[in-house]
C-alpha positions as a LaTeX table, in Angstrom:
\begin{tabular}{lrrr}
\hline
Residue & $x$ (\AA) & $y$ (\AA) & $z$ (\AA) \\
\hline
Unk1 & $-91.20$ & 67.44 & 15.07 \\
Unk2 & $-94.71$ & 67.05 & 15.25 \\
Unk3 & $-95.74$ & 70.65 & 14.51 \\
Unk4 & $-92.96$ & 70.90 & 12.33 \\
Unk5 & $-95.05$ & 68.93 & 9.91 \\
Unk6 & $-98.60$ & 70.12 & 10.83 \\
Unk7 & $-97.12$ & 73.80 & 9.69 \\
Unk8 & $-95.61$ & 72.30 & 6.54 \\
Unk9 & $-99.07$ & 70.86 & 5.73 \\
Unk10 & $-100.93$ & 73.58 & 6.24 \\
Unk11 & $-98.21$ & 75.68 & 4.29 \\
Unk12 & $-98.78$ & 73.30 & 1.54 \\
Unk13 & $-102.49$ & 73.45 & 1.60 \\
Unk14 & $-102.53$ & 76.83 & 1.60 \\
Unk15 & $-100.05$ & 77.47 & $-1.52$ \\
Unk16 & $-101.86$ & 74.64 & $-3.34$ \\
Unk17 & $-105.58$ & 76.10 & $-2.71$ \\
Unk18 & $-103.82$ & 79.60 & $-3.34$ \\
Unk19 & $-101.98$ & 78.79 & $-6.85$ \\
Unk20 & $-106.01$ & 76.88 & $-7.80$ \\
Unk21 & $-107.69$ & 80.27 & $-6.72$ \\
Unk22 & $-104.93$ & 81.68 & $-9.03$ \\
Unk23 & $-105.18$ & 79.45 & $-12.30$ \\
Unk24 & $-109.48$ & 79.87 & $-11.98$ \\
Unk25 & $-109.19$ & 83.67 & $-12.16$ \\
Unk26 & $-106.28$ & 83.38 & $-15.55$ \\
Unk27 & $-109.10$ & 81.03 & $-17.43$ \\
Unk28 & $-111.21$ & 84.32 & $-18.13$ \\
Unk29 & $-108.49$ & 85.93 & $-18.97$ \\
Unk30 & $-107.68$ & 83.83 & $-21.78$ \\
Unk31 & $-111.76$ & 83.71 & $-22.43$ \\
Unk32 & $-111.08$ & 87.23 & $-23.07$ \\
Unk33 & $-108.47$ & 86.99 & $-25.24$ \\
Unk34 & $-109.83$ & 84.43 & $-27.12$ \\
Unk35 & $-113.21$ & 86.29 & $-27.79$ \\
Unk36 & $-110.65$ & 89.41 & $-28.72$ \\
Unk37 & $-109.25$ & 87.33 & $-31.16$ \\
Unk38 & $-112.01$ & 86.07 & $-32.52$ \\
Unk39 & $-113.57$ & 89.20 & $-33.25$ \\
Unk40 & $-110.12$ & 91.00 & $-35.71$ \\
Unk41 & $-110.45$ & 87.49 & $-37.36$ \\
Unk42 & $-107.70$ & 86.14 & $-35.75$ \\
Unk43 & $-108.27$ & 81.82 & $-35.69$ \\
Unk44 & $-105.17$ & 80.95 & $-35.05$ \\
Unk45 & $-104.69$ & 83.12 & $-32.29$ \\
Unk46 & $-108.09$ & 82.86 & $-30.54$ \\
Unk47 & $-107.64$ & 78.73 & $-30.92$ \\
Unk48 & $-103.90$ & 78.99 & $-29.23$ \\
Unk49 & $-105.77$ & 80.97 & $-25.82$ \\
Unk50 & $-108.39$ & 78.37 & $-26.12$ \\
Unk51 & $-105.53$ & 75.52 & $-26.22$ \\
Unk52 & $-103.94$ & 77.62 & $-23.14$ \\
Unk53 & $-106.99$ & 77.61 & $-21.24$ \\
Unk54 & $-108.18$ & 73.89 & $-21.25$ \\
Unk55 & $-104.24$ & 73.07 & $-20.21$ \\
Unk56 & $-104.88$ & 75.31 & $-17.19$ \\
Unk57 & $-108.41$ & 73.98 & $-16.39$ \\
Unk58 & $-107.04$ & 70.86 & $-15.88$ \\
Unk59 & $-104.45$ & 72.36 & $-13.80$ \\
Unk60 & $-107.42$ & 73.37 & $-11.95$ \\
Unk61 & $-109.28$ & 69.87 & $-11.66$ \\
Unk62 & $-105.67$ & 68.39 & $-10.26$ \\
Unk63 & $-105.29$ & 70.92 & $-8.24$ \\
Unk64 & $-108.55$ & 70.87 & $-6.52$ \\
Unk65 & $-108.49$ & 66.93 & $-5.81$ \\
Unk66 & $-104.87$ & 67.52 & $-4.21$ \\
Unk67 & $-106.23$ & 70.34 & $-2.14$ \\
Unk68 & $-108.91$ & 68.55 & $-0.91$ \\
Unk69 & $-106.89$ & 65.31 & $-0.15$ \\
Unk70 & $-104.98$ & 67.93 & 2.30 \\
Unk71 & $-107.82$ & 69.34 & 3.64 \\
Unk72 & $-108.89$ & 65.77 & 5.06 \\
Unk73 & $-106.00$ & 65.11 & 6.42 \\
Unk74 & $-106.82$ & 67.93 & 9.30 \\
Unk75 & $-103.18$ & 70.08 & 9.24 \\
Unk76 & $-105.70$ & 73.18 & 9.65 \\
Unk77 & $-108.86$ & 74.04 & 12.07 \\
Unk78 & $-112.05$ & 72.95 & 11.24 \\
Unk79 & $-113.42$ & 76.80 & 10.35 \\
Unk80 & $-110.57$ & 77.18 & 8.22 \\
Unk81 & $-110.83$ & 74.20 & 5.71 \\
Unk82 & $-114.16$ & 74.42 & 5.47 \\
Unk83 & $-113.48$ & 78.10 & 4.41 \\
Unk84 & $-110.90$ & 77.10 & 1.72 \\
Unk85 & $-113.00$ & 74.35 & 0.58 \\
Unk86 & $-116.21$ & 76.05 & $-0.06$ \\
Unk87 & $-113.87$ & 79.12 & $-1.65$ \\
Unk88 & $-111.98$ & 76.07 & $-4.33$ \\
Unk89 & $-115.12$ & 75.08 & $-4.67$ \\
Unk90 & $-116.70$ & 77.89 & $-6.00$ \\
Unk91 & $-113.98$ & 79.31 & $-8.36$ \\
Unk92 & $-114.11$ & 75.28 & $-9.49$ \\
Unk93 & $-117.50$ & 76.26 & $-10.72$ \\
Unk94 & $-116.55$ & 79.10 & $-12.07$ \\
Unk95 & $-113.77$ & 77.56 & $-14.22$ \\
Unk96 & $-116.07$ & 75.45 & $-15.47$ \\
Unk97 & $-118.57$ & 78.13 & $-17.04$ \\
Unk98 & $-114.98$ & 79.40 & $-18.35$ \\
Unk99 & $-113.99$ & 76.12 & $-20.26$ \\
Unk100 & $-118.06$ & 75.69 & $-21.36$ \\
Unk101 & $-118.00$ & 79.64 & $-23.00$ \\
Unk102 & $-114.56$ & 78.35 & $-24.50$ \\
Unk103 & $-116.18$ & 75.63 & $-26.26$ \\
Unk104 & $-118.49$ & 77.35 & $-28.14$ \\
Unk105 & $-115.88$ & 80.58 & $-29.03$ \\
Unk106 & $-113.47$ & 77.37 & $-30.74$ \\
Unk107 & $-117.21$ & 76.04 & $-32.64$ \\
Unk108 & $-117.57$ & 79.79 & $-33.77$ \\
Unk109 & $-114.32$ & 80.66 & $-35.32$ \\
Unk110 & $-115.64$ & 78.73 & $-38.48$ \\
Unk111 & $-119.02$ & 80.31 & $-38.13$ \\
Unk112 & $-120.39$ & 83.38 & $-39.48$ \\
Unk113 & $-121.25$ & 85.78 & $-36.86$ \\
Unk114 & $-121.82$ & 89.06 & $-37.58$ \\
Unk115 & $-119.31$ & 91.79 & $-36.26$ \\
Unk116 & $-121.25$ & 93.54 & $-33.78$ \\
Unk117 & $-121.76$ & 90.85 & $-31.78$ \\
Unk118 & $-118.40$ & 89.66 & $-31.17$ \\
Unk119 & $-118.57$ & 93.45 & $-30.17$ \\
Unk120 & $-120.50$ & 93.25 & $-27.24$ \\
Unk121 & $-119.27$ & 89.57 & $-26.42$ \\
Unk122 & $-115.56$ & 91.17 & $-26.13$ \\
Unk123 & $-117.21$ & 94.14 & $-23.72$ \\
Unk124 & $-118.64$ & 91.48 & $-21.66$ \\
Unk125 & $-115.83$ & 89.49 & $-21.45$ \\
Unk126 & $-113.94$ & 92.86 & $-20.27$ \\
Unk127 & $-115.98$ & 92.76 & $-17.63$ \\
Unk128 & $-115.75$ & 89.31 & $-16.42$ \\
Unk129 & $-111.64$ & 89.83 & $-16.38$ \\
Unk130 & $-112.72$ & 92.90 & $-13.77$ \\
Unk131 & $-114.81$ & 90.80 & $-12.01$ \\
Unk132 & $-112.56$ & 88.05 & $-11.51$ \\
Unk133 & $-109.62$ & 90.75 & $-10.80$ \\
Unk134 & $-111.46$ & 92.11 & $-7.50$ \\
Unk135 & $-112.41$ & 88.69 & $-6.17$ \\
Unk136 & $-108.75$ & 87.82 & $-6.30$ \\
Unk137 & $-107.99$ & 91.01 & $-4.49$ \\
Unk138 & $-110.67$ & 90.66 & $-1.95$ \\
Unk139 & $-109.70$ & 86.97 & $-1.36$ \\
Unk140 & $-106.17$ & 88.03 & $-0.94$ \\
Unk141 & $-107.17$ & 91.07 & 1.36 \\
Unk142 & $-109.19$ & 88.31 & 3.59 \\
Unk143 & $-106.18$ & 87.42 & 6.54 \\
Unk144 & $-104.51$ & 91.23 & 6.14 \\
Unk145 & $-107.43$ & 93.26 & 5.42 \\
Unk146 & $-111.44$ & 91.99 & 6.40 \\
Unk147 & $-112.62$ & 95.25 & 6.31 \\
Unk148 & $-110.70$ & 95.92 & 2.53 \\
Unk149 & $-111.79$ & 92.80 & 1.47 \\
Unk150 & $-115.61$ & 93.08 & 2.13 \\
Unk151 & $-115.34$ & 96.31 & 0.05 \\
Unk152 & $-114.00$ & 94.84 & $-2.92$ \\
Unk153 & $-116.63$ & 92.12 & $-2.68$ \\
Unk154 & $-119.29$ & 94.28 & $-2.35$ \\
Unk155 & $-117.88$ & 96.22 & $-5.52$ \\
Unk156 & $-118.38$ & 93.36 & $-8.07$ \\
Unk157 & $-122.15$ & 93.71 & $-7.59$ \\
Unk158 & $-122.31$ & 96.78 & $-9.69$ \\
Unk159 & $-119.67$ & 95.19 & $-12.61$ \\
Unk160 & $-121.96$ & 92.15 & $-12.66$ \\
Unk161 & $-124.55$ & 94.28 & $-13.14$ \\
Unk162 & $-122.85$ & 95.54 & $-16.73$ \\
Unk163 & $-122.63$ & 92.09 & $-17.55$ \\
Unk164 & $-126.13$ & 90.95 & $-17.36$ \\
Unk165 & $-127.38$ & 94.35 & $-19.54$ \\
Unk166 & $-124.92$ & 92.81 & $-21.97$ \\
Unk167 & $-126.50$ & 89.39 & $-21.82$ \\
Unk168 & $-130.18$ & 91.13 & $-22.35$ \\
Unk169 & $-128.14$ & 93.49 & $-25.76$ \\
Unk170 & $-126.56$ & 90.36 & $-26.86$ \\
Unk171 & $-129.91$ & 88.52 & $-27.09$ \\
Unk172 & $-131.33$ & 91.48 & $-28.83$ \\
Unk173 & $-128.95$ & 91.55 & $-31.24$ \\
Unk174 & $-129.16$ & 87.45 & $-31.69$ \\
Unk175 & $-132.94$ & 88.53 & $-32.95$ \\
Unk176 & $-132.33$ & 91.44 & $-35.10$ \\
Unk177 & $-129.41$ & 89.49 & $-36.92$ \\
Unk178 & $-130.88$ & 86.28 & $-37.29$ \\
Unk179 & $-131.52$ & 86.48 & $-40.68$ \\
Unk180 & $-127.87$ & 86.84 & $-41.66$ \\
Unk181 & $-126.78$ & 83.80 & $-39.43$ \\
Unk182 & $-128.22$ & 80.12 & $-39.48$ \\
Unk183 & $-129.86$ & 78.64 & $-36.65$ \\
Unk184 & $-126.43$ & 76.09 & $-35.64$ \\
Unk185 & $-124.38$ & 79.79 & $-35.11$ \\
Unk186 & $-127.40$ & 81.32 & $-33.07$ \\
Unk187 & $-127.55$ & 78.51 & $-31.13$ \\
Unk188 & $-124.18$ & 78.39 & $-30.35$ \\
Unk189 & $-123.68$ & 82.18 & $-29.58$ \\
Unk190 & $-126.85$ & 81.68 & $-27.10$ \\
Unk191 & $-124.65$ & 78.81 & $-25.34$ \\
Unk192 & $-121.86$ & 81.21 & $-25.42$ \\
Unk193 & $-123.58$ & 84.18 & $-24.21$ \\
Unk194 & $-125.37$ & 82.06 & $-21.20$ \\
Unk195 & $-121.93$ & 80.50 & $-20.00$ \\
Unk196 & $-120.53$ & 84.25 & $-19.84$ \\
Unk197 & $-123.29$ & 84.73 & $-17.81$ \\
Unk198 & $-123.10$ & 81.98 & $-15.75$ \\
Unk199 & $-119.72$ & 82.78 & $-15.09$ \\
Unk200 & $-120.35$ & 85.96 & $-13.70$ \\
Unk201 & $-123.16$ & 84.90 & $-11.43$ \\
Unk202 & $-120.17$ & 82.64 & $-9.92$ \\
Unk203 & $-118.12$ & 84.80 & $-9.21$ \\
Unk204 & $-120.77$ & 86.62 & $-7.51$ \\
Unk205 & $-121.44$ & 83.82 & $-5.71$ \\
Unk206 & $-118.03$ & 84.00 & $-4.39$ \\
Unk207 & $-117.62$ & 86.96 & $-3.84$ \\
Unk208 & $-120.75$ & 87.12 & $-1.58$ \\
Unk209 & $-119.03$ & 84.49 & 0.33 \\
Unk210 & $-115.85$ & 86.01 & 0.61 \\
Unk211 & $-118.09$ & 88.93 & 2.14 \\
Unk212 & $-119.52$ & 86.30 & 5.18 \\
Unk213 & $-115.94$ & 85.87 & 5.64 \\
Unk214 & $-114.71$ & 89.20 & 5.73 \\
Unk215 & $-117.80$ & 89.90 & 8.16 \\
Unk216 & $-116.99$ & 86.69 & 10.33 \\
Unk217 & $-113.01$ & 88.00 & 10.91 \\
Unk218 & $-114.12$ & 91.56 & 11.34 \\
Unk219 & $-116.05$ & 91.00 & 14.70 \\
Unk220 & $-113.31$ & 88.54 & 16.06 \\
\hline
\end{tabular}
């Protein structure tokens, strides 16, 4: 009976930590579509991914507290909630960059931001929905596949790459258009730009320690 429970537990822990993983990854996707939105003109639209968003970041926070309650009750080896709680952890982080570039799309659907712009904004977000694509399918790949998973990990260097060169041509075009846009809307397009960023670097961050991992289960 005793190990009856322990393996419910750690089912549990694992499905809860699993659908959080899940939920941090589907906030830039609605960053994305938000930004898309934004750019045809479309308020209403871009507001209603923003709404769906902040309902599943806070999935996220509730999710994360529960997880962690599990973890201390010890159903799992020591390695192994350590791993899951430094992995939450990170795509917390994540999330949060998510819900701060969110922010400032909802402040700029009333601004006046010129068109190429929102251009290169939806390109990066493109790119963040790739990143945060692979490091679902290297964190999935990490019990079945090690060797698969430190691949895909590895491959989100080069896509993070294409997001910072759009970080440097957004700020480029923030100075040659700053004439035809006040100082609140540059302001807030710098916030929005950074958080993209920031996001990105996260998921880096994860993803290079998804690679320790991957290394760690390939030499046992």
């Amino acid at each position: 009976m005793e190990k009856w429970f322990a393996q419910r537990r750690k089912s549990k822990v694992l499905e809860l930590a699993d659908r959080e993983m899940t939920l941090a990854i589907d906030t830039v996707t609605q960053l994305q579509r938000s930004i898309d939105e934004a750019h045809k003109g479309n308020k209403k639209e871009a507001k209603a991914s923003i709404d769906r968003l902040s309902l599943i970041e806070h999935e996220i926070d509730e999710l994360r507290r529960t997880v962690f309650e599990e973890l201390t009750r010890g159903s799992l080896p020591a390695k192994d909630r350590e791993d899951i709680m430094h992995l939450v952890k990170r795509l917390d982080v994540m999330a949060d960059h998510v819900k701060d570039s969110a922010r400032s799309v909802l402040v700029l659907l009333e601004a006046k931001v010129v068109k190429d712009i929102w251009n290169k904004l939806a390109e990066m977000a493109s790119d963040l929905v790739a990143i945060a694509t692979t490091l679902r399918k290297a964190i999935e790949k990490l019990g079945a596949s090690p060797s698969e998973a430190l691949e895909l990990a590895k491959s989100i260097d080069s896509v993070e790459g294409k997001v910072d060169e759009k970080y440097i041509e957004v700020k480029a075009l923030l100075l040659q258009n700053s004439e035809k846009m006040n100082a609140a809307t540059l302001l807030f397009l710098k916030d929005l730009v950074e958080s993209m960023e920031c996001v990105a670097d996260s998921a880096d961050d994860t993803a290079d320690y998804v690679r320790i991992l991957a290394v760690a289960r390939e030499t046992l």
